[in-house]
N, C-alpha and C positions, 0 to 999 in steps of 0.2 A: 504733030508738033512735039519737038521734044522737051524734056524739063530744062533745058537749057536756052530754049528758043522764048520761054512763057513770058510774057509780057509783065512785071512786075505789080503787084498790088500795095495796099500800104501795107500790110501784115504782110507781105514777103521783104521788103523794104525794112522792116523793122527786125526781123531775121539774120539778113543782111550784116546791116551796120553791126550787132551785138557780135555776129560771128565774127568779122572783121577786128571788131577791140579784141575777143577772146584770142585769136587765132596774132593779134600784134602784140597783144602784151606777153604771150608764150613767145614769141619770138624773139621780144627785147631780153626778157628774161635769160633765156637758153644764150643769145649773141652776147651778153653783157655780164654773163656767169652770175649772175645774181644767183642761181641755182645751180646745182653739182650737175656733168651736162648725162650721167645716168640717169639723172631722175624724168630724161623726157624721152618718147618715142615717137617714131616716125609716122606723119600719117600723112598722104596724097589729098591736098585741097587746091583749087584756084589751076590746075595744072602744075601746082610742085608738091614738094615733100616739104614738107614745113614739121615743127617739134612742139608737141604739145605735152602738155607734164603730167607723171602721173602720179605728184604727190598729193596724197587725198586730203591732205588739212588745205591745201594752197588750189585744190579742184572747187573745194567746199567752199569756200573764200571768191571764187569769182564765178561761179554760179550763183549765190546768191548776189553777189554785185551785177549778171549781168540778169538776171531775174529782176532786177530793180530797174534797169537801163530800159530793158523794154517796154516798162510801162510808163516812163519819161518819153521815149522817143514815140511810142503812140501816142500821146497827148503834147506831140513837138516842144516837150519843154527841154531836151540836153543841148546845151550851149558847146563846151567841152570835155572831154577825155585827156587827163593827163598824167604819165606814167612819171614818178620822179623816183630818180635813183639819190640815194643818200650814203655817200660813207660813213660805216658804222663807228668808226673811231673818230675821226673828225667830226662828223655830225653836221659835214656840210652837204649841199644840194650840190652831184656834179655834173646830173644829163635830167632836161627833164622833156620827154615825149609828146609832144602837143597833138590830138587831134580837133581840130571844131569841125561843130554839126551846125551846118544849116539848114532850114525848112525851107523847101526850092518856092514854096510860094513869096518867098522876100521878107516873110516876118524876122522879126527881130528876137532877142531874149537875155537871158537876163542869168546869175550865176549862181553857183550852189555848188560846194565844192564838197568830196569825200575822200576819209582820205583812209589806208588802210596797210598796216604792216605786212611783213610779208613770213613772220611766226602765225601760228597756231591761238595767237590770245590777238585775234583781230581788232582793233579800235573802229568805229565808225564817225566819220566827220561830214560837216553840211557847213557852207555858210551861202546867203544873199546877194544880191544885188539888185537895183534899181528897174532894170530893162521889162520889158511885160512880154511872156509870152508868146509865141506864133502856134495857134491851132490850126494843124494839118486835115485841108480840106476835101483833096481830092480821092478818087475812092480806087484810078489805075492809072498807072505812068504810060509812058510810052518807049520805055529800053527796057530790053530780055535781058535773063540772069547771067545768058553768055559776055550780053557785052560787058556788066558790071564786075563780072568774074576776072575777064580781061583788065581793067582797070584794077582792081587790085592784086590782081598779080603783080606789079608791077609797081608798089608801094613794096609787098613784101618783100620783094627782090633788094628795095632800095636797102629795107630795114637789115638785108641779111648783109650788107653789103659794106653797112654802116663801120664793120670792125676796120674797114682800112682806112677811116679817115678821124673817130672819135680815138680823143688822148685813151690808153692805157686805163684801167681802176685799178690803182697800185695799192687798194686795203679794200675789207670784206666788204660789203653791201645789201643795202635792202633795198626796199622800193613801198611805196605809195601810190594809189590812186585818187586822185582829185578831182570830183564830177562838178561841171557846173552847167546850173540849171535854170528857170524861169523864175520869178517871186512867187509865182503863181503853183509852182511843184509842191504836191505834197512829201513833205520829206519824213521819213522814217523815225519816230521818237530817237533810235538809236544812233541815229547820223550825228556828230560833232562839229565844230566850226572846226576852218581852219584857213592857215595863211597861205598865200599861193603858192611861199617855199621859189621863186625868182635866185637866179642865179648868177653874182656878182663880176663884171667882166668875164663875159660870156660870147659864144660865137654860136649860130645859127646857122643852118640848113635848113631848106625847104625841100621836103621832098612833095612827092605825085596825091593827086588827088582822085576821089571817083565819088559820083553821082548814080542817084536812083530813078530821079525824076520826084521823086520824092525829100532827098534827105543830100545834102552834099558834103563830104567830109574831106576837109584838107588838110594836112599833114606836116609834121616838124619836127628838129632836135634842136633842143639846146642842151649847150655843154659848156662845161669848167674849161677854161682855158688851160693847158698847163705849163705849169713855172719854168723858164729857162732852164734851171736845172734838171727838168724833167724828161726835157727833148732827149 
């Protein structure tokens, strides 16, 4: 049986989804020029070539964010993953990236948001909400890493795709991550509150979703509309 055939377990599962955020946030990044598109190269995942970056203050930046992710999503407490882009001059919110996580057992959870720039002087943010928890119980799924591989291939595709349909960022930009979590998450002294950053007369897409048997993650943008004069 090949490493592609392996039946998944939760610690592959948990693998998984973190590559997946790693591997979509380089992507938003790289499609939405938030970064200069030198600074990333090419690597073969999921059956494409997808752009992962090699700036080491922004490597160091989300490895430790997804070193954190992991040990959320083994104790089923990440609710969501959300990439928001912000015009640097304006200072408003104009796309912001939605993934939610669910624990396929049915539980529920609850929020915790972090949020983090995209320089070198990183902020850490956290905030709460109500919902309690779902501890992930079972110990092996029943879908291999081919079929989940397949399913997101097929997000990423969406992601790369996304230039022909999202307005233009006609000034510079950064980005934030926003995790939200269970009540129950132990959160990092250094984590911060923050606001969800919602985006005023806005339009939606949904794109593809994929499952572990453990973890299911579905997928979205939203974006700024833009102004008549901008068509």
């Amino acid at each position: 049986m090949g490493a592609n055939d392996t039946v998944i377990t939760l610690k592959g599962s948990v693998d998984i989804v973190s590559e997946f955020f790693f591997t979509a946030i380089n992507s938003i990044l790289y499609q939405r020029g938030i970064y200069q598109p030198e600074t990333f190269k090419r690597e073969s995942k999921y059956g494409l070539t997808v752009l992962t970056t090699t700036d080491q203050g922004l490597l160091s930046y989300l490895g430790s964010v997804m070193s954190q992710m992991e040990s959320w999503l083994t104790d089923g407490d990440v609710q969501r993953l959300v990439v928001v882009v912000t015009g640097i001059d304006s200072g408003e919110t104009l796309e912001r990236w939605q993934f939610n996580v669910c624990v396929e057992d049915g539980s529920t959870g609850v929020e915790v948001s972090m949020m983090a720039g995209n320089d070198e002087n990183v902020s850490y943010n956290v905030t709460k909400n109500n919902l309690s928890g779902g501890k992930i119980k079972n110990n092996r799924g029943s879908k291999t890493v081919k079929e989940v591989h397949d399913e997101i291939q097929a997000i990423i595709r969406q992601v790369t795709a996304s230039v022909t349909f999202l307005p233009l960022l006609n000034e510079p930009c950064s980005f934030d991550l926003l995790i939200y979590t269970s009540k129950t998450a132990v959160v990092p002294t250094k984590w911060a509150d923050s606001d969800p950053r919602y985006i005023m007369n806005s339009q939606e897409v949904k794109l593809r979703s994929f499952t572990t048997s453990f973890h299911k993650v579905d997928s979205m943008v939203t974006y700024k509309e833009a102004d008549e004069w901008e068509l």
